[in-house]
C-alpha positions as a Markdown table, in Angstrom:
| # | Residue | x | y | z |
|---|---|---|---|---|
| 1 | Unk | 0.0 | 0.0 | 0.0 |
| 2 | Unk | 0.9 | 3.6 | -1.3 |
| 3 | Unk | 0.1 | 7.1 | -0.5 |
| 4 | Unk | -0.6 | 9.0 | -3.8 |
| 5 | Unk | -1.0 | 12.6 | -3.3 |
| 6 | Unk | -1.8 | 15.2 | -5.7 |
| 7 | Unk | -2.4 | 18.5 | -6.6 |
| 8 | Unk | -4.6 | 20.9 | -8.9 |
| 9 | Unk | -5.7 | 24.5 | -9.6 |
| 10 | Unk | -9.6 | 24.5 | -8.2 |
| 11 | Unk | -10.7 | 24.9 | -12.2 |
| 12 | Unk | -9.2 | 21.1 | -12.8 |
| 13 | Unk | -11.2 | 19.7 | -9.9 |
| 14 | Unk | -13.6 | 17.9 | -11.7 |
| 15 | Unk | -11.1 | 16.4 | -14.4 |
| 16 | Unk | -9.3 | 15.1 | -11.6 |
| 17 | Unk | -11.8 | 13.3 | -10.0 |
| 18 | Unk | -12.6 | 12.0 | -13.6 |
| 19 | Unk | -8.4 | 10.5 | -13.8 |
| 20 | Unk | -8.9 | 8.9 | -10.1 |
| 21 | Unk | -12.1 | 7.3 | -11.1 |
| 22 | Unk | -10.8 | 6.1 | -14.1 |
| 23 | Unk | -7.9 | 4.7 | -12.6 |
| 24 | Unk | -10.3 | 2.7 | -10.7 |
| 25 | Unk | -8.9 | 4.9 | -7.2 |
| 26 | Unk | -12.9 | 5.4 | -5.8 |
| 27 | Unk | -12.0 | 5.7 | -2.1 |
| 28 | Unk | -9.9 | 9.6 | -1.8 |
| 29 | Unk | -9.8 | 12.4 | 0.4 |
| 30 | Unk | -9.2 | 16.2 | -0.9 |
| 31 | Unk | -9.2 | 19.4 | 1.2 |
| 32 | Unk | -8.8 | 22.8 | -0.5 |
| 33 | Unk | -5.1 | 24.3 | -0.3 |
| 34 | Unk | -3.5 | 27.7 | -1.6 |
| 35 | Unk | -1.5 | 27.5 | -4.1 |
| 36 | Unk | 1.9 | 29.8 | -4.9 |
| 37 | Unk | 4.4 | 29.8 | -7.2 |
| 38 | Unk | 6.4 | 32.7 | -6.3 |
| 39 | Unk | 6.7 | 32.7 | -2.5 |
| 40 | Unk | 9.2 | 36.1 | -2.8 |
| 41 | Unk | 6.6 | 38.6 | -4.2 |
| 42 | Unk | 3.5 | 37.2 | -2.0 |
| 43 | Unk | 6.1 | 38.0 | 1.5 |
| 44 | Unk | 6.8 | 41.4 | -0.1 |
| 45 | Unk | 3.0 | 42.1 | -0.5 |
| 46 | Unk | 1.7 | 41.3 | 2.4 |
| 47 | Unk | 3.5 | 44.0 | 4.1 |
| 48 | Unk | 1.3 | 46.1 | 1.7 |
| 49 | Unk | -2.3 | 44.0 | 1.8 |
| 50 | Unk | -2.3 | 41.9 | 5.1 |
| 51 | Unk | -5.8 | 41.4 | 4.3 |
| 52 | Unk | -5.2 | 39.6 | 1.0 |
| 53 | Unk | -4.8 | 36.2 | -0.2 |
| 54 | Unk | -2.3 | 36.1 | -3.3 |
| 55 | Unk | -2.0 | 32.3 | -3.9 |
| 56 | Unk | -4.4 | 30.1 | -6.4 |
| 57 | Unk | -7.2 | 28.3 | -4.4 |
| 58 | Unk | -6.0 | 24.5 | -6.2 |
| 59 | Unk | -6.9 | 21.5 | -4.3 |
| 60 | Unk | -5.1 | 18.1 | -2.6 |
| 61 | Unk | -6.4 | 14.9 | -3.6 |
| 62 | Unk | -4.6 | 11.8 | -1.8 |
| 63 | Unk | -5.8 | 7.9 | -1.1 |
| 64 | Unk | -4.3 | 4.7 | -0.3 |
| 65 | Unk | -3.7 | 2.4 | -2.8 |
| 66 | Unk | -1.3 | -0.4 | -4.8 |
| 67 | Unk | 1.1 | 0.6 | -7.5 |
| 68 | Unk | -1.5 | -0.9 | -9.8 |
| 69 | Unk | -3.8 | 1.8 | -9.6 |
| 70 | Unk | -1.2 | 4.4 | -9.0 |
| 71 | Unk | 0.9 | 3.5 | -12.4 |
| 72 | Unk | -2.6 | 4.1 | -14.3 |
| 73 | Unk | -3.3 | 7.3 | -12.7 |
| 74 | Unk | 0.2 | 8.6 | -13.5 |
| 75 | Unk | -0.3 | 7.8 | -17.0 |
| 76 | Unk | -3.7 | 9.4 | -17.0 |
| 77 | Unk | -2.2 | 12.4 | -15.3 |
| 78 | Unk | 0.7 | 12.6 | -17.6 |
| 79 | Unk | -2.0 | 12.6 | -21.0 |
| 80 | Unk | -3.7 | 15.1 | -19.2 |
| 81 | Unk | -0.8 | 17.5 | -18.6 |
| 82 | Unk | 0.4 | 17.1 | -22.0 |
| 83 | Unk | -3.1 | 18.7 | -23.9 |
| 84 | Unk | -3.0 | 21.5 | -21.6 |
| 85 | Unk | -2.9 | 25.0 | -22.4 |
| 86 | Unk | -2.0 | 26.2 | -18.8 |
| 87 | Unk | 1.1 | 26.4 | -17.4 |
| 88 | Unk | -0.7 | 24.9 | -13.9 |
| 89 | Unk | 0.1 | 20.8 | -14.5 |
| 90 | Unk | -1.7 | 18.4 | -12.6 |
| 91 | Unk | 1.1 | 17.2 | -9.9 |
| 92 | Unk | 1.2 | 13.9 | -8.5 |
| 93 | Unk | 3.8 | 11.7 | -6.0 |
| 94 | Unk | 3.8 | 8.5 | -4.5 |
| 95 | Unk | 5.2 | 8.1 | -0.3 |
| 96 | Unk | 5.5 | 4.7 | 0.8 |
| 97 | Unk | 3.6 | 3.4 | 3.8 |
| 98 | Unk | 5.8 | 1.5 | 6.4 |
| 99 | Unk | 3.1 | 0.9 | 8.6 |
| 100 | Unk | -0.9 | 1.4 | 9.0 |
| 101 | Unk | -3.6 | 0.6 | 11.3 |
């Protein structure tokens, strides 16, 4: 058994939930995150905005599962990054579980 975790702008939600069904992956957990890709000019702001969020709202998906399932969502994740027209990829890693209850 594997952790896969990954991680989406909010507007790929839905196609996400689409690649982890088709990869057969139907038991997940995802909480809502904020995304940023330039950490530099968010600290600099919020001297000037304390107030204001500057990162993306994108979303972390993660379940347990076998290597199986994870090798077909990667493949499904990787066709899906390569017909996009964003420069926000679907992201996607694997941790190894030592021990579970």
């Amino acid at each position: 058994m594997k952790l896969v975790i990954v991680t989406a702008v909010e507007e790929f939600k839905t196609d996400v939930l689409k690649l982890f069904k088709k990869a057969n992956i139907h038991n997940l957990s995802r909480s809502k995150i904020d995304g940023y890709k330039n950490i530099t000019s968010i600290l600099m702001a919020s001297n000037w905005f304390p107030g204001e969020e500057g990162g993306n709202t994108s979303g972390l998906f993660f379940s347990f599962t076998d290597d199986k399932h994870i090798d077909t969502l990667f493949n499904l994740i990787n066709e899906f990054n390569t017909n996009l027209e964003t420069n926000n990829p679907v992201k996607a890693v694997v941790v190894p579980i030592e021990r579970f209850i």
